[in-house]
C-alpha positions in Angstrom: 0.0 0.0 0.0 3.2 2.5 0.6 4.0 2.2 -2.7 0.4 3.2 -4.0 -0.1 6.0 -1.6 3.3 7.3 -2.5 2.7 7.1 -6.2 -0.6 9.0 -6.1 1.4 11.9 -4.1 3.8 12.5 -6.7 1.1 12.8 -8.9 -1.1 15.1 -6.9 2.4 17.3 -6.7 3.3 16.8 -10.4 -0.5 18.4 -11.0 -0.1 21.3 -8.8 3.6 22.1 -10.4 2.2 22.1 -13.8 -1.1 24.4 -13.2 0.9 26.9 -11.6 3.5 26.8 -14.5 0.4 27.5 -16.7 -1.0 30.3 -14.7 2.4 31.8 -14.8 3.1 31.6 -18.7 -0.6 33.4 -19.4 0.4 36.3 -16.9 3.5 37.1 -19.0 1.4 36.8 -22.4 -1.6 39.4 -21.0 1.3 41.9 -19.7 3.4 41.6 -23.6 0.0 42.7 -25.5 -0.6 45.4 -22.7 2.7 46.7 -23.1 2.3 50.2 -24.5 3.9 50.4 -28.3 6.8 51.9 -29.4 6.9 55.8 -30.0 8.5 54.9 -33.2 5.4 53.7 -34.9 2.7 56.1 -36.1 -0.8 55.8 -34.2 -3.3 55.1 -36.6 -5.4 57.4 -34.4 -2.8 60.4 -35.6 -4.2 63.5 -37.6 -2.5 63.2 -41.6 -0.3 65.7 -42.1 -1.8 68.8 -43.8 -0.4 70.0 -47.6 0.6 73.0 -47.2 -0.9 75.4 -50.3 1.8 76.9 -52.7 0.1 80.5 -51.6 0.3 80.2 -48.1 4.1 80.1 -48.6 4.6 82.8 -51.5 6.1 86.4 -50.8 3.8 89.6 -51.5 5.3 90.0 -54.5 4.2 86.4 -56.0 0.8 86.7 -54.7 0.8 90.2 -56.8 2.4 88.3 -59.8 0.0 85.4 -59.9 -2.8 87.6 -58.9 -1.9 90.3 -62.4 -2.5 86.8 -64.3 -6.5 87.0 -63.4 -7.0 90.6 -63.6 -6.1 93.2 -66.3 -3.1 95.3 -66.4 -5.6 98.1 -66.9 -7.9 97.8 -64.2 -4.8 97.1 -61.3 -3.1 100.2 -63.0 -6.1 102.6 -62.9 -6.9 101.1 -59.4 -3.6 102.1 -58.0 -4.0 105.5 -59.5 -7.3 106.0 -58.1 -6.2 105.0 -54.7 -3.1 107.6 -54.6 -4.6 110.6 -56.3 -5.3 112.0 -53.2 -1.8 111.9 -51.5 0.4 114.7 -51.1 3.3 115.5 -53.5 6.0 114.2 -51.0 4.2 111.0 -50.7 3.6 110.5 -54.6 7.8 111.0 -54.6 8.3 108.8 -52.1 7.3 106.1 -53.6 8.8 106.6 -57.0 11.7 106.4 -54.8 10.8 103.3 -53.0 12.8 100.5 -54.5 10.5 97.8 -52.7 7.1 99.2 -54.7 5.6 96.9 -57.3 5.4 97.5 -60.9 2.1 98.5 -61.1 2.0 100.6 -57.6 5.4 102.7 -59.2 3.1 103.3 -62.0 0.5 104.9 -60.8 2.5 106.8 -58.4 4.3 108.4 -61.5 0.6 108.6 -63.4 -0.5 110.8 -60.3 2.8 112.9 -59.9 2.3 113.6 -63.8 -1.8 114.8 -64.0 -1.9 116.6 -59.9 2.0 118.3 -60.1 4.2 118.1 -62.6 3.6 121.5 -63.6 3.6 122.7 -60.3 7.5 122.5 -59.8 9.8 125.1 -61.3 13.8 125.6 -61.1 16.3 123.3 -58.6 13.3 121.6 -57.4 12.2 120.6 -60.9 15.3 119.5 -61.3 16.0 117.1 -58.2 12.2 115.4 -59.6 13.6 114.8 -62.7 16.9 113.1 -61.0 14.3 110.8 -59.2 12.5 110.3 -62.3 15.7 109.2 -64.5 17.1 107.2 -61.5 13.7 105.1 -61.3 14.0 104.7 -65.4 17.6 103.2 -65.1 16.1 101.3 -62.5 13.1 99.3 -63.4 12.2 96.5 -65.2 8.7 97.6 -65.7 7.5 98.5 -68.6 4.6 100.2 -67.2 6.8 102.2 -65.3 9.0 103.1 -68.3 6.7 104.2 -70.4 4.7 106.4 -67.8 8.2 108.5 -66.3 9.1 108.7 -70.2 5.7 110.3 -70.9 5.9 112.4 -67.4 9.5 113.5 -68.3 8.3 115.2 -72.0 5.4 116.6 -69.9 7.7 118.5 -67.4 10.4 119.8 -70.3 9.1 119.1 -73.5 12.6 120.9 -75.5 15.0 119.1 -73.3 13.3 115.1 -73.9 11.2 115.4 -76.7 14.1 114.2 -78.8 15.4 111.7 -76.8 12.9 109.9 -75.3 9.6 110.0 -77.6 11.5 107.7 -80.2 11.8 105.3 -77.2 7.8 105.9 -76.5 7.5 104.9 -80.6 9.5 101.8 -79.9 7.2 101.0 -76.5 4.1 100.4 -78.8 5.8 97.3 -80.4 5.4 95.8 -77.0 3.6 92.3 -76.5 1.8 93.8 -74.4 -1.4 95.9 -75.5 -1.9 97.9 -72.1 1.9 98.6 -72.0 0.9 99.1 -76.0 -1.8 101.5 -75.3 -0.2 103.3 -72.7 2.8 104.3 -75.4 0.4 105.4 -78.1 -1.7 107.8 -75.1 1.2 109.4 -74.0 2.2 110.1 -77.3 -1.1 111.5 -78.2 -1.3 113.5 -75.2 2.4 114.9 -75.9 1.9 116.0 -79.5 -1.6 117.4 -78.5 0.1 119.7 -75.9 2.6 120.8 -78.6 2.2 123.8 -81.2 2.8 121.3 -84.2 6.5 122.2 -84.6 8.4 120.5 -87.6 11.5 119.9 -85.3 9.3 117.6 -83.6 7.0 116.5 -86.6 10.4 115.5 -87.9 11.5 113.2 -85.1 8.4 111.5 -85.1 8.5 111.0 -88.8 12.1 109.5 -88.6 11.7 107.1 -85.9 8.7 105.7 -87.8 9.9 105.8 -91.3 12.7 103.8 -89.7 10.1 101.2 -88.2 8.2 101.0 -91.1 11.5 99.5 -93.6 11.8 97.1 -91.0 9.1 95.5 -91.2 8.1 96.6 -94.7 8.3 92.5 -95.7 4.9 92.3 -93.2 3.1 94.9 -95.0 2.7 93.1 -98.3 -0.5 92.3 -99.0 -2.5 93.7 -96.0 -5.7 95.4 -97.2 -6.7 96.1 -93.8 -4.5 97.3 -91.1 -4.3 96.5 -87.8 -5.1 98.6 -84.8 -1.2 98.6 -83.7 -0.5 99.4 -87.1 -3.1 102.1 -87.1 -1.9 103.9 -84.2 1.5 104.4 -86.2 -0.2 105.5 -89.4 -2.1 108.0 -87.7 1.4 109.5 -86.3 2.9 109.4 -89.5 -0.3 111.3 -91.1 0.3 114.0 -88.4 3.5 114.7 -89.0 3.6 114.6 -93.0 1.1 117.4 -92.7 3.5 119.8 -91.2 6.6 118.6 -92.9 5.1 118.4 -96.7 3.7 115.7 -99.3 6.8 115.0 -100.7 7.9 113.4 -97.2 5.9 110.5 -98.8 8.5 109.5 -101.3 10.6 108.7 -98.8 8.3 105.9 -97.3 8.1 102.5 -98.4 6.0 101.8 -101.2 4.0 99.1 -98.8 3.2 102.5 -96.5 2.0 104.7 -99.3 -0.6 102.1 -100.0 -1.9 101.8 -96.9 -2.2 105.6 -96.5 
């Protein structure tokens, strides 16, 4: 019976060993999956990051740039003007000065100096404006700009630029651009309509676009009806043959004299 009794005791104790070997092994698994993950790996419960828009990022000038694509040049230009036409002189010369301002804001600032007080300046101060003026044309890139100091600077002293710079308004009206386009034949207009119709200046006009016209003389075969850019020039060239003389036609391309 010893043997029995001590056979069924080392089975008893075999039993409890291996129950709490088992209880012990399932503790350790439940505290593994309860362990906390690593900081490395994303939570699923995170935000997604956010894309950050291209004009959130952009300077003042690229938002002006991108923003000149949707509206016209026109509209931004006679905005500006409209906005400043109020300001004092020193203010308008301030910002010609301003290397900083945009294109279209130097612009208008020049527009507003030219119709409120560009005949309001006489002797050394006349002088120092036009010194601002000619340091802003070396300046700028703007062709809005260029083309409103050139058409301000002929206002102010009509003997000293007339010959120098309204060849360069001529040129402007070639420019890819129809408001910069425009803005070259108005000032033009608006210069010779001050005038008294001298030939000096009749002359200079006619040169510059007798010059133009054998240039592109190939272009003007065959047109029967001219364009409105081509117009503008024809209508120059009309003024100023009537104060030089008819025989100033001879002297034009054949391709010209039909159109006129």
């Amino acid at each position: 019976m010893r043997p029995l009794g001590s056979f069924r005791c080392f089975v008893f104790f075999l039993m409890m060993f291996l129950s709490v070997r088992l209880t012990h092994a399932e503790s350790t698994n439940t505290e593994s999956t309860d362990a906390p993950l690593p900081e490395t790996i994303p939570s699923p419960e995170q935000e997604p990051l956010q894309e950050k828009s291209p004009l959130s990022t952009a300077q003042p000038s690229q938002l002006e740039e991108s923003q000149s694509v949707i509206f016209d040049d026109r509209m931004l230009l006679e905005g500006y003007t409209q906005k400043y036409k109020d300001a004092s002189r020193e203010t308008i010369l301030a910002m010609i000065k301003d290397d900083t301002l945009t294109p279209y804001k130097g612009a208008a600032a020049v527009r507003v100096f030219r119709e409120h007080f560009s005949l309001e300046v006489f002797s050394k101060e006349k002088n120092r404006i036009e010194k601002i003026l000619l340091q802003r044309l070396n300046r700028t890139n703007s062709p809005f700009v260029e083309v409103e100091i050139l058409h301000t600077l002929c206002v102010m002293d009509r003997y000293q630029y007339f010959a120098s710079l309204v060849p360069v308004l001529i040129q402007k009206m070639d420019h890819y651009n129809d408001a910069v386009n425009e803005l070259a034949y108005a000032g033009l207009v608006d210069i010779i309509e001050a005038g008294h119709n001298r030939r000096r200046e009749a002359r200079i006009v006619f040169n510059t676009l007798r010059k133009t016209l054998f240039l592109s003389r190939k272009k003007l075969v065959g047109i029967k009806e001219p364009s409105s850019r081509l117009k503008q020039k024809l209508e120059l060239l009309r003024w100023s043959i009537k104060i030089l003389d008819i025989q100033e036609l001879k002297r034009l391309p054949k391709e010209v004299i039909n159109l006129l």
